[in-house]
Residue frames relative to the residue before (quaternion, step in Angstrom):
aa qw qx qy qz dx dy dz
X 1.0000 0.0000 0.0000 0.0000 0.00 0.00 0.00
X 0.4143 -0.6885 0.5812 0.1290 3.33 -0.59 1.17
X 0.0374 -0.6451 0.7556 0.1070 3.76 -1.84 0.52
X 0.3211 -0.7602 0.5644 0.0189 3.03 -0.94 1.54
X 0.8767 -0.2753 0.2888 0.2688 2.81 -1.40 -0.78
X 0.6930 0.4795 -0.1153 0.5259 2.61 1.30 -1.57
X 0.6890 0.5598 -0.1459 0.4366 3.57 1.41 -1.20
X 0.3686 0.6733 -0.3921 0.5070 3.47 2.03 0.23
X 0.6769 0.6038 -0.1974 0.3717 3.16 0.71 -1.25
X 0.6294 0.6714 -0.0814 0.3827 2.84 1.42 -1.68
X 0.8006 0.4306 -0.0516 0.4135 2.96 1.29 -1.61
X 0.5419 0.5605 -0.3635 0.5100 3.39 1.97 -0.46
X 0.6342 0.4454 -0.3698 0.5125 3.89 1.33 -0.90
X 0.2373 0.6771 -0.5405 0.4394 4.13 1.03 0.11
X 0.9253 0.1610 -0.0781 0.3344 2.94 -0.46 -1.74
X 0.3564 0.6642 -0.4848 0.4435 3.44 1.16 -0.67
X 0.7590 0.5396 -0.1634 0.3255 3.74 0.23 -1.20
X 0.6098 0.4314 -0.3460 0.5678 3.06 1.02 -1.44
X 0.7237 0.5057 -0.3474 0.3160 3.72 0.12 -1.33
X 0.6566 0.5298 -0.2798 0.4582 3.82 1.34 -0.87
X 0.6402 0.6243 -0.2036 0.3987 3.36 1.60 -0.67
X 0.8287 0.0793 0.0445 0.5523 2.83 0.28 -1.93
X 0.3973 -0.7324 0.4589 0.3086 3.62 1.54 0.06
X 0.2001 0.5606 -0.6166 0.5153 3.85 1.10 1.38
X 0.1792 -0.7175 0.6731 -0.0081 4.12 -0.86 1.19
X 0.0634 0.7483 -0.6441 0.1453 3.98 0.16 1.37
X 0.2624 0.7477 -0.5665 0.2260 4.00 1.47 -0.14
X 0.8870 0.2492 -0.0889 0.3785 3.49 0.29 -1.46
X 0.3198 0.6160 -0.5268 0.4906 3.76 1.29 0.66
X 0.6898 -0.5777 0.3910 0.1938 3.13 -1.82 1.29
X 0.6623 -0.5720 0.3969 0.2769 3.52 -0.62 1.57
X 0.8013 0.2096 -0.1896 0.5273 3.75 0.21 -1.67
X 0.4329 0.6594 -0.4745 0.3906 3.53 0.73 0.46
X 0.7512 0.4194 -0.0519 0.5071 3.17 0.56 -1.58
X 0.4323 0.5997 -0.3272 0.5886 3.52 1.21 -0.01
X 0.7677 0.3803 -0.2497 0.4513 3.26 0.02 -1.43
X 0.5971 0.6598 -0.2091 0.4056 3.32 0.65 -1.30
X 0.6657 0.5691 -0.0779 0.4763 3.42 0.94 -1.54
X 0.5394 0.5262 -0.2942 0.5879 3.31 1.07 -1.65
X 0.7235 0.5885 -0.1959 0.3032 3.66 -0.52 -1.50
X 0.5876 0.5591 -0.2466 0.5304 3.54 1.53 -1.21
X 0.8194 0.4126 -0.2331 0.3224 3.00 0.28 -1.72
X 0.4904 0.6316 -0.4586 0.3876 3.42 1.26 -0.24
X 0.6426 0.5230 -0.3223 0.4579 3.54 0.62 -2.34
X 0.8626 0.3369 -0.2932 0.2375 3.67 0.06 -1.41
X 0.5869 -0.5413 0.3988 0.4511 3.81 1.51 0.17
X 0.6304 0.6473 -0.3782 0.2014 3.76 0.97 -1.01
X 0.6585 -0.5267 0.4320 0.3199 3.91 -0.98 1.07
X 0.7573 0.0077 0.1995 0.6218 3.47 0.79 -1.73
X 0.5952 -0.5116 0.4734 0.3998 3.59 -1.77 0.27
X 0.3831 0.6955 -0.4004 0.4573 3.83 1.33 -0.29
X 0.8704 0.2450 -0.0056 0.4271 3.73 0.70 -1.37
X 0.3635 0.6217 -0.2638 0.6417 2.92 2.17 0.70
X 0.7174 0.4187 -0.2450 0.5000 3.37 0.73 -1.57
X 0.5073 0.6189 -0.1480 0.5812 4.16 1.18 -1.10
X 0.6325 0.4411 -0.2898 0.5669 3.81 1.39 -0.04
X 0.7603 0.4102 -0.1354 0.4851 3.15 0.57 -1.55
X 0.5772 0.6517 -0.3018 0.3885 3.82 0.88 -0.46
X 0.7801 0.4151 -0.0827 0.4607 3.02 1.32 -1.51
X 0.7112 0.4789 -0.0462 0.5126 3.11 1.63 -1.24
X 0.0746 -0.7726 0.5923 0.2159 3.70 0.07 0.25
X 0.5297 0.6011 -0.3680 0.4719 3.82 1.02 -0.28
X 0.6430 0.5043 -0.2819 0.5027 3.69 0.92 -0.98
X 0.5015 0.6680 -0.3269 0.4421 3.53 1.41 -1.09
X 0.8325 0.4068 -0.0554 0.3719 3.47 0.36 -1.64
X 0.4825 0.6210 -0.2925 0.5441 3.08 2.27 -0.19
X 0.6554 0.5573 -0.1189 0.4957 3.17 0.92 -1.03
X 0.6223 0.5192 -0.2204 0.5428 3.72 0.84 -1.02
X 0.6981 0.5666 -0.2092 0.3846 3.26 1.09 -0.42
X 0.5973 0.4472 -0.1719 0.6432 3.17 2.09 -0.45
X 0.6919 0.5597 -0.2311 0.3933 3.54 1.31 -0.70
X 0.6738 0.3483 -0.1831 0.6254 3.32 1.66 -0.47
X 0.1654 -0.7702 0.6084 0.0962 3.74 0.59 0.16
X 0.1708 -0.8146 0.5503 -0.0663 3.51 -0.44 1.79
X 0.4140 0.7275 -0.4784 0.2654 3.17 1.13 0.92
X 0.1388 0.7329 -0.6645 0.0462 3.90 -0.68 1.25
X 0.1957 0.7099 -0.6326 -0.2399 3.69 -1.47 -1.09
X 0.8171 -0.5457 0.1577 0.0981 2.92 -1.18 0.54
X 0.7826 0.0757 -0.0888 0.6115 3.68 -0.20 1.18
X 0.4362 0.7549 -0.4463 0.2016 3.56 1.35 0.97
X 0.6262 0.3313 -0.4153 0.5706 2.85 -1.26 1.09
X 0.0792 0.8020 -0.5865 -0.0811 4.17 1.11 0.09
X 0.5489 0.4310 -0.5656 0.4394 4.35 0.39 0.04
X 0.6339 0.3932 -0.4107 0.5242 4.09 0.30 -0.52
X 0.8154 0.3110 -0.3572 0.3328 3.88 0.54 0.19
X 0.4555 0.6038 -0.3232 0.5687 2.68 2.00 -0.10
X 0.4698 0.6751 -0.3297 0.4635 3.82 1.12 -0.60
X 0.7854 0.4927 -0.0650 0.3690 2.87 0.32 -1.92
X 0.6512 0.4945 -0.1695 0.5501 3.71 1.31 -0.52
X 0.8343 0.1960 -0.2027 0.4737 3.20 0.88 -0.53
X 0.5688 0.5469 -0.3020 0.5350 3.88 1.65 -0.44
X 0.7598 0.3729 -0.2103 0.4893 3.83 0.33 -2.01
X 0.7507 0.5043 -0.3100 0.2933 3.72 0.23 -1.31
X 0.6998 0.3343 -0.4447 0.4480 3.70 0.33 -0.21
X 0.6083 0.5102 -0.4798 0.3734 3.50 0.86 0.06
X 0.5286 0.6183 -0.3989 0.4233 3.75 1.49 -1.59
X 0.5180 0.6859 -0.4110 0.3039 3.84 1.10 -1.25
X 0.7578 0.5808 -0.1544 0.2542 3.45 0.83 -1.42
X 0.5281 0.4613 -0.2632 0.6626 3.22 2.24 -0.17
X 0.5481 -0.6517 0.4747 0.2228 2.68 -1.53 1.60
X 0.8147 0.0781 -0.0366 0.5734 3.71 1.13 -0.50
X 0.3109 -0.8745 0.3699 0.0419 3.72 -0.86 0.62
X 0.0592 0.8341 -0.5449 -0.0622 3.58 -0.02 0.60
X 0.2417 -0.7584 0.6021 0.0631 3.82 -0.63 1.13
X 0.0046 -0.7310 0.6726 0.1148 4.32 -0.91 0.17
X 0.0594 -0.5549 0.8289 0.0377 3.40 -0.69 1.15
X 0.0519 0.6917 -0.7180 0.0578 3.45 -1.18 1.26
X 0.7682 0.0970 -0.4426 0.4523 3.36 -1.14 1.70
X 0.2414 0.8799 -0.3967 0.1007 3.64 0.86 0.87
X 0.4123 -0.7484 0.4842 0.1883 3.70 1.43 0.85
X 0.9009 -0.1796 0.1735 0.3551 3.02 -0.94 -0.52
X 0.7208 -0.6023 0.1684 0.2990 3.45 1.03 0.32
X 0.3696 0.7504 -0.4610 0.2963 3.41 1.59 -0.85
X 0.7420 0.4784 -0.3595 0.3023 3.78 -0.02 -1.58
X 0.7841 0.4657 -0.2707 0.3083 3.25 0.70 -1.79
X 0.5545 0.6914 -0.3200 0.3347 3.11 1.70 -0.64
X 0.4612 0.6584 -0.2608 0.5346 3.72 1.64 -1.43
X 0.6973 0.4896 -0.3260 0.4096 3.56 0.28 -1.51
X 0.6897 0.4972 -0.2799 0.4459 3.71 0.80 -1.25
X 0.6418 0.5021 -0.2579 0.5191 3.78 1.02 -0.98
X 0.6546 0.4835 -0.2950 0.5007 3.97 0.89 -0.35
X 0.6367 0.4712 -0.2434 0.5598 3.30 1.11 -1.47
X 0.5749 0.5380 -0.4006 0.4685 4.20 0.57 -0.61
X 0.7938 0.2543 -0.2217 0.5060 3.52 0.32 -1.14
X 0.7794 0.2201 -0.4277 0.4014 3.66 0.50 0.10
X 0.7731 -0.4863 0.2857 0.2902 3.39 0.78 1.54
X 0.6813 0.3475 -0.4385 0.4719 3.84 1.02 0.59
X 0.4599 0.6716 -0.5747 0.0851 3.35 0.16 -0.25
X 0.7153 0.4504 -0.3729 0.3826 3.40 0.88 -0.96
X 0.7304 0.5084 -0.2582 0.3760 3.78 1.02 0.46
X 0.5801 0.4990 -0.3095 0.5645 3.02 1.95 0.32
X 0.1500 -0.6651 0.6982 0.2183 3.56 -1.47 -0.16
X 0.0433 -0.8138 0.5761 0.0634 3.01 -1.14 0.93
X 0.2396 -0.6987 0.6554 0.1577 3.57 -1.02 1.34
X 0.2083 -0.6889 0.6940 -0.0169 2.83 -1.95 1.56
X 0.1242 0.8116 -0.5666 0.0694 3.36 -0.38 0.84
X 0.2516 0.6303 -0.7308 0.0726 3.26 -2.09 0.53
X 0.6006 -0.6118 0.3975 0.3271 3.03 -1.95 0.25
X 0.3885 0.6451 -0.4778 0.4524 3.89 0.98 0.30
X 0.1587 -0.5255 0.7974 0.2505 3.58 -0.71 0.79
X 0.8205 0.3823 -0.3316 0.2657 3.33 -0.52 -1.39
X 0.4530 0.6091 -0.4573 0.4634 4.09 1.38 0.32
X 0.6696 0.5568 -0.1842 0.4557 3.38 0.97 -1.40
X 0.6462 0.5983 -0.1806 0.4381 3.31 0.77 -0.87
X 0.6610 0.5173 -0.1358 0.5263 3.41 1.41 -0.84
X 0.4856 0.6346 -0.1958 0.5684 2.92 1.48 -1.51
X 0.7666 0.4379 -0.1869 0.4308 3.31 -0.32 -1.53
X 0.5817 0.4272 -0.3664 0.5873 4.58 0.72 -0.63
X 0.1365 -0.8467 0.5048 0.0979 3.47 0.45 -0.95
X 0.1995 0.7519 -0.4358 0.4526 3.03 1.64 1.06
X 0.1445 0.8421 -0.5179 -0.0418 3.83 -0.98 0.61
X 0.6542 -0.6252 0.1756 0.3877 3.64 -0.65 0.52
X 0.4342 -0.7034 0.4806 0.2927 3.69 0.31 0.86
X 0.5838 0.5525 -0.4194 0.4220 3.61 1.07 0.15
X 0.6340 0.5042 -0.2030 0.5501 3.58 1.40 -0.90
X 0.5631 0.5703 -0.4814 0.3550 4.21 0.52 -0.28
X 0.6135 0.4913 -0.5056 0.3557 3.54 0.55 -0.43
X 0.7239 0.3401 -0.2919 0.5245 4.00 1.13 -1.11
X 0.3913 0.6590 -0.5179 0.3799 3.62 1.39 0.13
X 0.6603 0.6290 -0.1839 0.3668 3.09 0.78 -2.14
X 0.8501 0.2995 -0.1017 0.4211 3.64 0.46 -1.17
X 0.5612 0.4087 -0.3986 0.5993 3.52 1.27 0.30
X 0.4703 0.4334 -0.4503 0.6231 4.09 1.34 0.08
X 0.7960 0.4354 -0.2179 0.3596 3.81 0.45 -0.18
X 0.5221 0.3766 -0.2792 0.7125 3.58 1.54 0.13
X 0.6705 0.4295 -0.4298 0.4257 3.75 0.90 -0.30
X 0.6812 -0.4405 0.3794 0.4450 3.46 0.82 -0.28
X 0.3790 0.8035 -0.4545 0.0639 3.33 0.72 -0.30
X 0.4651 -0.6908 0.4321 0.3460 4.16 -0.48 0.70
X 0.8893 0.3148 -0.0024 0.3316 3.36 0.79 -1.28
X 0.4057 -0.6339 0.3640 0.5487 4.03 0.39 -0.31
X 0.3286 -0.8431 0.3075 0.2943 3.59 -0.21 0.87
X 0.3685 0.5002 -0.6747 0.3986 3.92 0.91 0.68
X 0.2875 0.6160 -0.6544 0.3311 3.82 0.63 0.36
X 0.8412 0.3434 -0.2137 0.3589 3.57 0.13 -1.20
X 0.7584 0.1464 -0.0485 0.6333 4.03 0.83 -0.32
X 0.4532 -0.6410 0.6166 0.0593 2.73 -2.24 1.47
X 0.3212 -0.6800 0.5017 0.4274 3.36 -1.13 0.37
X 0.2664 0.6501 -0.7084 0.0685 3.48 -1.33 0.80
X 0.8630 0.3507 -0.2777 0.2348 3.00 -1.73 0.00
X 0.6284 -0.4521 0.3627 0.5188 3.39 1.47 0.77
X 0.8545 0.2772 -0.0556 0.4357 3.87 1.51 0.00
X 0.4585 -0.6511 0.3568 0.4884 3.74 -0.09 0.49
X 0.0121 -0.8850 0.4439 0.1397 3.97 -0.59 0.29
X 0.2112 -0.8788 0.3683 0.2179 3.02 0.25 1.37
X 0.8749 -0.3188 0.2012 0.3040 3.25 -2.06 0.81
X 0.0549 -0.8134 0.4501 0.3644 4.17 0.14 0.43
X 0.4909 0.6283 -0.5505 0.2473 3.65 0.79 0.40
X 0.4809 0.6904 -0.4206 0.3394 3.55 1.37 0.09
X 0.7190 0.4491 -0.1815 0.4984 2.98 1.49 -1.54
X 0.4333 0.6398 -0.5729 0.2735 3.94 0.93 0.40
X 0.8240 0.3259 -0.2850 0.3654 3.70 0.93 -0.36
X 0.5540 0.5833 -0.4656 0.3689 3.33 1.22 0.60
X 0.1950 -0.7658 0.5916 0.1597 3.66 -1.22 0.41
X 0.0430 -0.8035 0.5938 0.0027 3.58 -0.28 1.11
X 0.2684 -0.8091 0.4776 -0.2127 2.95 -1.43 1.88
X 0.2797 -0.6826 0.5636 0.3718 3.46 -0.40 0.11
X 0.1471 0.8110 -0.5522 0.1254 3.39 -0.90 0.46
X 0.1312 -0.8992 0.4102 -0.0771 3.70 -0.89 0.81
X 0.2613 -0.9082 0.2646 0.1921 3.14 0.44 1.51
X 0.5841 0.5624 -0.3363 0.4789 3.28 1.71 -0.10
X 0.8502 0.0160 -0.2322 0.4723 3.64 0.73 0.16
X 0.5649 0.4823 -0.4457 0.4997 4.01 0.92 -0.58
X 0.6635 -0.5741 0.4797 -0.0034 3.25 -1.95 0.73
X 0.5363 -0.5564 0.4223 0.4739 3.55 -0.89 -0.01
X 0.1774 -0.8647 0.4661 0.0591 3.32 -1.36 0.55
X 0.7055 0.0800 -0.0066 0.7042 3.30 2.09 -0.10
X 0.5332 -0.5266 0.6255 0.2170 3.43 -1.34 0.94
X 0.2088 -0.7344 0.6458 0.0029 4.00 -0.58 1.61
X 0.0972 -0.5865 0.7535 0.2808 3.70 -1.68 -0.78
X 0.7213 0.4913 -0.1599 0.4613 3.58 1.54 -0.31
X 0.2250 0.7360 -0.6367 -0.0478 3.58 -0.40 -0.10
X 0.0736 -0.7063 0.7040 0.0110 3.54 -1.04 0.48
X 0.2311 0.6838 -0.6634 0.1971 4.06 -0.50 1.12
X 0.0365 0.7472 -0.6553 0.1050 3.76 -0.23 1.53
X 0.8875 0.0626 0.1573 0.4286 3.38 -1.55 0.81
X 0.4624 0.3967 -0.5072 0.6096 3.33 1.21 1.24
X 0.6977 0.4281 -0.2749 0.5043 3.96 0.32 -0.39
X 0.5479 0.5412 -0.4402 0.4617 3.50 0.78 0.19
X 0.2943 0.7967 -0.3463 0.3984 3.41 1.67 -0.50
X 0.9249 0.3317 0.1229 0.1393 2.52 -0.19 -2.04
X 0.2280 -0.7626 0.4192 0.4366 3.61 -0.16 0.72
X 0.8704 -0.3763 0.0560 0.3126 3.95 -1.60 -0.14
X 0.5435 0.6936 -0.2102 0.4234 3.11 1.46 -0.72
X 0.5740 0.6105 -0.1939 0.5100 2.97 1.47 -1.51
X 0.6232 0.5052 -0.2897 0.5219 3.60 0.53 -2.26
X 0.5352 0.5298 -0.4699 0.4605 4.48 0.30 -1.45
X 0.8154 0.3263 -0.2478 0.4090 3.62 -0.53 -1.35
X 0.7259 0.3963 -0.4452 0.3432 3.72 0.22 -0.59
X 0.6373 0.5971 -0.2871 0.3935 3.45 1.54 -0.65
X 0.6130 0.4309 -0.3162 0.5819 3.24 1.60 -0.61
X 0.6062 0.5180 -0.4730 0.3748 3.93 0.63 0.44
X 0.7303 0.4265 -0.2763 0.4565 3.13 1.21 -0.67
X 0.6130 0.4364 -0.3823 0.5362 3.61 0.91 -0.12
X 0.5940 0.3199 -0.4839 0.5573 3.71 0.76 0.42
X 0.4723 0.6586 -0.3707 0.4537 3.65 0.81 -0.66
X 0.7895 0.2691 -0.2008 0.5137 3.72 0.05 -1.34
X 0.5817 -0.4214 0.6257 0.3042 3.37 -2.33 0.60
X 0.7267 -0.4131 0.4481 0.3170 3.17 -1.72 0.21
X 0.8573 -0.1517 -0.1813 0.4573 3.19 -0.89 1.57
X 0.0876 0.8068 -0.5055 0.2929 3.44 1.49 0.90
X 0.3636 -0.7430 0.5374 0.1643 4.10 -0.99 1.00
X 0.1850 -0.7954 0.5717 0.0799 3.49 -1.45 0.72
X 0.0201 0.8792 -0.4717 -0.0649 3.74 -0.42 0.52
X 0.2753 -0.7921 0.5427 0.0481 2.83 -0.59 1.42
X 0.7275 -0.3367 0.4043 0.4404 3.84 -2.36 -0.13
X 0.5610 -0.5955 0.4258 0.3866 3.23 -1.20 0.06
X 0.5837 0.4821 -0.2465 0.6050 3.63 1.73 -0.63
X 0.6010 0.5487 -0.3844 0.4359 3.85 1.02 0.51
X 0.1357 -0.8500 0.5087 -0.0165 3.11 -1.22 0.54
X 0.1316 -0.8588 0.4700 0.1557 3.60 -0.75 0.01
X 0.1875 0.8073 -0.4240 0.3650 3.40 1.70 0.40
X 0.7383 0.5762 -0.0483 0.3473 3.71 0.46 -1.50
X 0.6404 0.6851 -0.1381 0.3186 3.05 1.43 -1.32
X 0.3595 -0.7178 0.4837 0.3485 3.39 -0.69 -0.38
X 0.6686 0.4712 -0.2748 0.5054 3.24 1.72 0.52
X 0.4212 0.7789 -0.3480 0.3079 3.08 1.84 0.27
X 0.6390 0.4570 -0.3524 0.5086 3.47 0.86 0.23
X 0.6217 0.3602 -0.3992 0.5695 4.19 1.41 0.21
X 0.7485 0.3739 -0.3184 0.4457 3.02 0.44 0.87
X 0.0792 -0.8564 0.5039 0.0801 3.74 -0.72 1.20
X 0.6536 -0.5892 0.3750 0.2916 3.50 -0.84 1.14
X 0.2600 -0.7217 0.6238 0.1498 4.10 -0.45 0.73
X 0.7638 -0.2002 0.1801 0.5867 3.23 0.78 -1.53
X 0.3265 -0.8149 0.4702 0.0908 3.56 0.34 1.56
X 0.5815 0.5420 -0.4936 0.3528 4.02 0.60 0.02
X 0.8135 0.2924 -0.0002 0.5027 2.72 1.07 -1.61
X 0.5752 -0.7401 0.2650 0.2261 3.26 1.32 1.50
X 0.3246 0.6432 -0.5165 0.4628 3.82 1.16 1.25
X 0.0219 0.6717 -0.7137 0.1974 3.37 -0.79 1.35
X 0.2757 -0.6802 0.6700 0.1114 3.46 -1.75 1.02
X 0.4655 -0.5024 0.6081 0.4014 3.92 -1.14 0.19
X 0.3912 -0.6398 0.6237 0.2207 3.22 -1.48 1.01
């Protein structure tokens, strides 16, 4: 299904709506993103045009949350990218060590895999029980998932072996049982995490970090957007507090690219100047 011209138009009064509606702000998210994304709807929901799509969601808060589901692609797994966790274990942690207490923000964390990795790294190197980690995004129904900590028992083998290039200490069915048709992981991991709604396009800071973790959520976004999320987390973090970004991210562009200095620039670790 093609978006034309005419269906541009269409697609700017989309969001205009959602944001007037349900107060979700997708204004400043990347154009051919939201396209694609859009495209993909109109298939699942049967609808002719984004006109008879938008005339769904308005009427339907259920269609809303149907939709939200295509707009936020919940798609993560676990210990990806295993050099940024392997980084993180051997660059961020002996410093995090040096606080008496620790507050990490994996902010856009979908479905839970990352924050979950963070807890399994932070266990074996002997902080977890001194940190708190905020998970946030705009998916109730991500969080929710997130929050059971259930995963498909199809994904543990590439789970298993990205925990194993990351450094892991231990073999990681250490941490989860199979039940429920799914791997379920240990819930003493999930005693220090606080999952939140939260929205990087309009809500605020809400705690002083040493951590940020935002992967492959700023690619999203167009610059303006990428400006503000960068200017939450540098108000967000403590003094000389670390940020880790996607591998397809960047801070170079930015207008914040000069308060921040690169730890380990491959694997997209950067400290606040």
């Amino acid at each position: 299904m093609v978006i034309d011209g005419n269906a541009e138009i269409e697609l700017r009064l989309l969001i205009e709506a959602i944001y007037l509606k349900y107060n979700y702000d997708f204004r400043d998210y990347s154009g051919a993103s939201l396209r694609r994304r859009v495209r993909h709807a109109l298939v699942q929901f049967g609808c002719p045009t984004i006109t008879a799509l938008q005339e769904q969601i308005l009427h339907r808060p259920s269609a809303f949350m149907q939709l939200l589901q295509y707009l936020t692609i919940p798609v993560s797994e676990m210990f990806r990218d295993p050099g940024y966790f392997l980084a993180l274990r051997e660059q961020v942690v002996p410093l995090l060590r040096t606080y008496p207490s620790v507050k990490i923000w994996v902010a856009g964390c979908s479905t839970g895999e990352e924050v979950y990795s963070l807890a399994i790294l932070l266990r074996e190197e002997g902080l977890l029980e001194r940190t708190i980690l905020y998970a946030t995004d705009i998916n109730p129904l991500s969080l929710e998932k997130a929050e059971r900590g259930i995963f498909a028992l199809d994904n543990l083998r590439t789970y298993t072996r990205n925990y194993q290039k990351a450094g892991g200490q231990c073999a990681l069915s250490d941490y989860y049982t199979a039940a429920y048709e799914g791997a379920l992981f240990d819930k003493s991991l999930r005693e220090n995490i606080i999952f939140a709604d939260h929205s990087l396009a309009t809500d605020s800071v809400f705690s002083e970090t040493q951590l940020i973790s935002c992967r492959n959520v700023l690619i999203y976004f167009n610059k303006t957007l990428q400006d503000r999320a960068f200017g939450l987390f540098h108000e967000s973090l403590c003094h000389r507090g670390f940020l880790g970004l996607g591998s397809k991210e960047s801070l170079d562009f930015s207008s914040y690219a000069k308060r921040f200095d690169p730890v380990d620039r491959p694997q997209r670790i950067f400290r606040k100047s």
